[in-house]
C-alpha positions in Angstrom: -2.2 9.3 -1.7 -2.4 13.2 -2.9 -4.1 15.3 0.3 -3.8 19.4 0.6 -3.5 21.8 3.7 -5.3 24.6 3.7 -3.7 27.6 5.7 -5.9 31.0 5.8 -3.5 33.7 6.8 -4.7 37.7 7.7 -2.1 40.2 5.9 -2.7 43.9 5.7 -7.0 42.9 6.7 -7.1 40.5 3.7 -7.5 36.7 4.5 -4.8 34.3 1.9 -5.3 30.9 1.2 -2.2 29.6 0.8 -2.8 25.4 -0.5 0.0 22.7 0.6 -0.5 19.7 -1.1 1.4 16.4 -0.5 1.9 13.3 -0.8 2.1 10.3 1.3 4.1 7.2 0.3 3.8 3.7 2.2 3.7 0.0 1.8 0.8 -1.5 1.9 -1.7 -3.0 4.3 -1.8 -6.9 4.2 -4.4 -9.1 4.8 -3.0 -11.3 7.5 0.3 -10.6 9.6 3.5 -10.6 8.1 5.1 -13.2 10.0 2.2 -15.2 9.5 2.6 -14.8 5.7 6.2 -15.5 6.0 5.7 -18.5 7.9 9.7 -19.1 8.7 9.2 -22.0 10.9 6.2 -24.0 10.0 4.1 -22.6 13.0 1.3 -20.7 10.9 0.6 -24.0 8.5 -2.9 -24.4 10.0 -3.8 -20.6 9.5 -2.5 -20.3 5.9 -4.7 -23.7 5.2 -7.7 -21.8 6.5 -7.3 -18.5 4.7 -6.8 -20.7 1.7 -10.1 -22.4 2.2 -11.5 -19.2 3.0 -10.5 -18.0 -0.6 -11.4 -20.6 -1.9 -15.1 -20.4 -0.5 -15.6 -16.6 -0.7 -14.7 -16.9 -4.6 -17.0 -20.0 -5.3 -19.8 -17.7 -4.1 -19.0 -14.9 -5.9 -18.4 -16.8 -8.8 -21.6 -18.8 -8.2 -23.7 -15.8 -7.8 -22.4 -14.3 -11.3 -23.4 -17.7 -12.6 -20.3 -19.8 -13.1 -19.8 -22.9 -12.2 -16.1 -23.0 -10.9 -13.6 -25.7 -10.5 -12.8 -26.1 -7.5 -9.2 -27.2 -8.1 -9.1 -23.9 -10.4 -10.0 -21.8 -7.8 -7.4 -23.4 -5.0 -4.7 -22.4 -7.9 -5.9 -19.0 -7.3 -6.0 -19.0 -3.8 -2.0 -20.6 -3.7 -1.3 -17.3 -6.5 -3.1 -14.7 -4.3 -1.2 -16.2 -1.4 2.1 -16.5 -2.8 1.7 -12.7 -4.1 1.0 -11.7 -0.8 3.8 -13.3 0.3 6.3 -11.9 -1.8 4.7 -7.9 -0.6 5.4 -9.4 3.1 9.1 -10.1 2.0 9.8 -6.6 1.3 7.4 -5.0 3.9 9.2 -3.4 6.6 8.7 -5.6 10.3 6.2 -3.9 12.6 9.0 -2.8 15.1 10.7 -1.0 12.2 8.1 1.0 12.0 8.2 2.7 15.3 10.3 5.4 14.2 8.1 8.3 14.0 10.5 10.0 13.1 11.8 8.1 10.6 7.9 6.9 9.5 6.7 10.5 9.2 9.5 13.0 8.1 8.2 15.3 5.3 10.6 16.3 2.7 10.2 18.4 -0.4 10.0 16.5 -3.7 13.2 17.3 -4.9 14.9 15.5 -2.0 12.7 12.7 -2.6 14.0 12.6 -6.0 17.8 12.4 -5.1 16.9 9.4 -2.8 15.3 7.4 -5.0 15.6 6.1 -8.4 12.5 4.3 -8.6 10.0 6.4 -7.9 11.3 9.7 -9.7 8.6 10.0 -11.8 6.4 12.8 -10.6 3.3 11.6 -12.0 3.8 8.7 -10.0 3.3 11.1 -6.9 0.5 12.7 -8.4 2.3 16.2 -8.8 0.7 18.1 -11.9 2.9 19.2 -15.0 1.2 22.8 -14.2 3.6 22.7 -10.8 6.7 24.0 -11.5 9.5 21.3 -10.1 12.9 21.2 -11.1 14.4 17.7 -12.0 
């Protein structure tokens, strides 16, 4: 996500607009509980069944309202993908109590440091920066 600041400052009686823009980087929001998801010891069998059902039953509408007729054991296939894709973000999500570091969680850095930290992401079109900015690399 790309947001701006803006910061109106008074110098010599003329008001500035200076713009700040950043960007915010962070995993994802899933749809049920990662340690539900993960479901280490068996506990969250019953939940997992009904969220599968649930998929199941929200797509046949959908799918019946578009005017398809769809197989049922086509659309449980689904459901098993979307859950097993879900369960592979939960894998590499970070555990709730990791996340309590605000410091940690919310330490703005420029995009250059971001850079030398990561190899994955140093594409800065990824991060929505525009060409027209001038960044070294």
């Amino acid at each position: 996500m790309t947001n701006c600041f803006l910061n109106w400052t008074n110098q010599a009686d003329s008001f500035i607009c200076i713009v700040t823009y950043y960007s915010q980087v962070d995993q994802p929001s899933l749809v049920l509980p990662r340690d539900i998801l993960l479901n280490e010891d068996g506990a969250y069998d019953t939940i997992l069944a009904a969220y599968k059902e649930y998929i199941v039953e929200v797509a046949g509408v959908l799918a019946a309202a578009g005017g398809e007729n769809p197989d049922a054991t086509a659309l449980a296939a689904q459901a098993d993908e979307i859950i097993a894709f879900e369960t592979s973000l939960a894998r590499i999500c970070s555990k709730d109590e990791d996340r309590s570091d605000t410091t940690r969680m919310y330490n703005p850095f420029k995009i250059q440091a971001y850079q030398e930290i990561t190899d994955e992401f140093a594409n800065l079109e990824i991060l929505g920066v525009s060409s027209q900015i001038n960044v070294p690399t």
